[in-house]
C-alpha positions in Angstrom: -21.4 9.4 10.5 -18.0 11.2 10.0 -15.0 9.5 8.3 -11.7 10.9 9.6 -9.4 9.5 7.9 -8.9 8.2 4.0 -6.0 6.5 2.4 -5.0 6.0 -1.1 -2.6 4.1 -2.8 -1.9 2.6 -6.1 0.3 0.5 -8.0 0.7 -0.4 -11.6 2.3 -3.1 -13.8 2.4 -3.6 -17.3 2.0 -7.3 -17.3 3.3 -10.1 -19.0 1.3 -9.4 -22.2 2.6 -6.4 -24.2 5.7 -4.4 -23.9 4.6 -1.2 -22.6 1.8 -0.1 -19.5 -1.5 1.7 -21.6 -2.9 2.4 -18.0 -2.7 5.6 -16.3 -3.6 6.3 -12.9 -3.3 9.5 -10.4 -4.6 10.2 -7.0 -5.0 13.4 -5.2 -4.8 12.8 -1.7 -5.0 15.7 -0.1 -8.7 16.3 -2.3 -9.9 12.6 -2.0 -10.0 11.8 -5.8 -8.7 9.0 -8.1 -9.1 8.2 -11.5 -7.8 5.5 -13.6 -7.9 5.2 -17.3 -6.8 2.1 -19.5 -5.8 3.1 -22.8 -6.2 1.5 -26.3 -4.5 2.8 -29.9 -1.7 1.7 -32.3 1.7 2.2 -31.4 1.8 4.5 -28.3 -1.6 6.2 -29.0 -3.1 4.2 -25.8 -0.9 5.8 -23.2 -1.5 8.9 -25.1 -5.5 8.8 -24.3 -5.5 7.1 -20.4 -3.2 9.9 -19.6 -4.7 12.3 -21.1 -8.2 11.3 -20.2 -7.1 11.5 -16.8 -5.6 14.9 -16.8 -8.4 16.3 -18.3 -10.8 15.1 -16.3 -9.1 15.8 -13.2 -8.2 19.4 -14.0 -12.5 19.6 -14.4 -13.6 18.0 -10.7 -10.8 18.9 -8.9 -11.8 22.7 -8.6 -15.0 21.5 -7.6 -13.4 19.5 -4.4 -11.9 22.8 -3.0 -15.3 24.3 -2.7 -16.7 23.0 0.9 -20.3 23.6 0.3 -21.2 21.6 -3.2 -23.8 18.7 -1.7 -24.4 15.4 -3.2 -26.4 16.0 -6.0 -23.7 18.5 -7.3 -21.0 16.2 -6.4 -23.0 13.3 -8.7 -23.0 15.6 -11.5 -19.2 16.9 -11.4 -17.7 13.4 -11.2 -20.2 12.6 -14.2 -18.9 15.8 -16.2 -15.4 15.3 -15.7 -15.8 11.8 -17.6 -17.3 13.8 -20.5 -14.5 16.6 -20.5 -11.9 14.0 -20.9 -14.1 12.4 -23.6 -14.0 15.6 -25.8 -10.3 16.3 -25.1 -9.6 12.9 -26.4 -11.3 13.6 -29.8 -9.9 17.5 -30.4 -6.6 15.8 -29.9 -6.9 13.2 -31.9 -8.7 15.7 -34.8 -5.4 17.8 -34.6 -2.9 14.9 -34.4 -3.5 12.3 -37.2 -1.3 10.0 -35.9 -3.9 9.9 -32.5 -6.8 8.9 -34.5 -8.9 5.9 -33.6 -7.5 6.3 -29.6 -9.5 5.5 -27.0 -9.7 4.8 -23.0 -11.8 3.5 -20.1 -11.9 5.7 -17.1 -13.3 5.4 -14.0 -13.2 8.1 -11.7 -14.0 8.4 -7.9 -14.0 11.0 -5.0 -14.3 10.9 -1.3 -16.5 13.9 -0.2 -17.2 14.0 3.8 -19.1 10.5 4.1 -19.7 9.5 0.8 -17.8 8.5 -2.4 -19.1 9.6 -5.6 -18.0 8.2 -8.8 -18.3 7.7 -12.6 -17.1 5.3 -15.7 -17.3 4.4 -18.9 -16.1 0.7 -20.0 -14.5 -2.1 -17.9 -12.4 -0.6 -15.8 -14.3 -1.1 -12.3 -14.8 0.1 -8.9 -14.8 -2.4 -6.2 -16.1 -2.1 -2.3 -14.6 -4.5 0.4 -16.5 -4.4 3.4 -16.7 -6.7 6.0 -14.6 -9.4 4.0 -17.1 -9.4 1.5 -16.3 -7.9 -2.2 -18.9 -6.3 -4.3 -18.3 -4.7 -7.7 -20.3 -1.4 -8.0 -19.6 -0.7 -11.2 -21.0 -2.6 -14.6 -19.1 -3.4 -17.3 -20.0 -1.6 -20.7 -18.9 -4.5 -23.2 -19.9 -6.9 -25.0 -19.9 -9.7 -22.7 -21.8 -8.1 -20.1 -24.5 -7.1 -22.4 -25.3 -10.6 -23.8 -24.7 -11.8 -20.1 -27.8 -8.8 -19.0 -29.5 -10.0 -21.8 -29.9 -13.5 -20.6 -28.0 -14.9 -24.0 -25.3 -16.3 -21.4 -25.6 -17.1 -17.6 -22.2 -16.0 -16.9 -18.5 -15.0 -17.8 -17.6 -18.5 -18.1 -20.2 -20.0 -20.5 -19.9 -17.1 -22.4 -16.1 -17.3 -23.0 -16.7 -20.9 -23.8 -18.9 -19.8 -26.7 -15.8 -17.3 -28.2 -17.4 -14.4 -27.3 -14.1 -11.9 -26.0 -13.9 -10.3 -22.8 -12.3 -7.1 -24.7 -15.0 -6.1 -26.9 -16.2 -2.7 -25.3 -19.5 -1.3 -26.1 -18.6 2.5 -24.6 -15.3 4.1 -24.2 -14.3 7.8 -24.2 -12.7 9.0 -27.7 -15.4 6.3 -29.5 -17.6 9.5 -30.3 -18.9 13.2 -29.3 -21.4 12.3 -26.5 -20.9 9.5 -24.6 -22.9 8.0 -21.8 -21.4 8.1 -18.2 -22.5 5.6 -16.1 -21.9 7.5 -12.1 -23.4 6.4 -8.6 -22.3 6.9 -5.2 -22.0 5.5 -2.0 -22.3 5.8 2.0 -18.6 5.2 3.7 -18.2 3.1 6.5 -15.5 2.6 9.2 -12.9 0.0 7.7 -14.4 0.0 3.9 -11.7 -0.4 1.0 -12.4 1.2 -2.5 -10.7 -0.5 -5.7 -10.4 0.8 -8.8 -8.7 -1.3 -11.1 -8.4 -2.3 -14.6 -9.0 -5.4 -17.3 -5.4 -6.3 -16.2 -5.9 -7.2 -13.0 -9.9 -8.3 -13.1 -9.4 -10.1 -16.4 -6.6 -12.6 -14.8 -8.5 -12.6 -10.9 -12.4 -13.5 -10.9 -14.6 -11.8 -8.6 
């Protein structure tokens, strides 16, 4: 099966919570790639690592998108790469720039290659498939929640906010330490599917 045509958009808001936007999103259209990274630091040290985050790891996969023979295994291990590029250009900048230290992001990245999508995260921002009315989330939180949730300690979201435990509390996120584990998967495209990537802003206030 051959998909003809892909559109992307986005849109961001800062919300109603702080005062400035720590997200940072770009899409490459004419290459079929988007990332989004949500970034967290003192001051303006979070827009400093999403942006960054996704710079770097764009400037890594989207060679690799010009080439037209790379096949799906290749494709798996780029997307997965780029995540880790971005994670080491967090922490040399934040080595060199004191001020930086302690920043961190989520990130997940995704690219459209002929009939497949291929993509890679690390925390809670998410990727989301819409087909046929129906939702499915096809990426897995890496926090806290989700854990003891995995774990069996709680049965859901719900009971487990109940019992205090935070939604925020991540267990991975790039500029957290030198190697980092990149969660990446991919996916056949159909006719009429929508991709969402999103972050903690807009799935922490909307369930599932």
């Amino acid at each position: 099966m051959a998909v003809h045509a892909i559109t992307l958009a986005t849109r961001s808001h800062k919300g109603l919570v702080r005062s400035n936007n720590q997200d940072w999103l770009q899409v490459e259209p004419d290459l079929g790639v988007v990332a989004l990274a949500d970034g967290m630091g003192g001051h303006r040290a979070g827009e400093v690592a999403s942006r960054l985050a996704v710079e770097a790891a764009l400037a890594d996969v989207l060679p690799s998108q010009r080439e037209p023979n790379a096949d799906g295994t290749e494709s798996l291990l780029r997307v997965g790469h780029a995540v880790e590029v971005a994670n080491h250009a967090l922490l040399d900048r934040s080595t060199e720039n004191p001020e930086l230290q302690g920043m961190g992001t989520t990130m997940v990245l995704a690219v459209f290659r002929e009939n497949r999508i291929y993509y890679a995260h690390v925390g809670d921002s998410r990727l989301y498939r819409v087909r046929y009315g129906r939702i499915r989330r096809l990426t897995r939180d890496h926090s806290l929640i989700q854990r003891m949730i995995d774990e069996g300690i709680f049965l859901n979201r719900t009971e487990a906010r109940v019992a205090g435990i935070r939604d925020n509390v991540l267990t991975r996120s790039l500029g957290m330490q030198r190697q980092t584990e990149v969660d990446v998967g991919d996916a056949l495209l159909e006719v009429g599917d929508t991709y969402l990537l999103c972050s903690d802003g807009l799935h922490g206030a909307v369930s599932d």
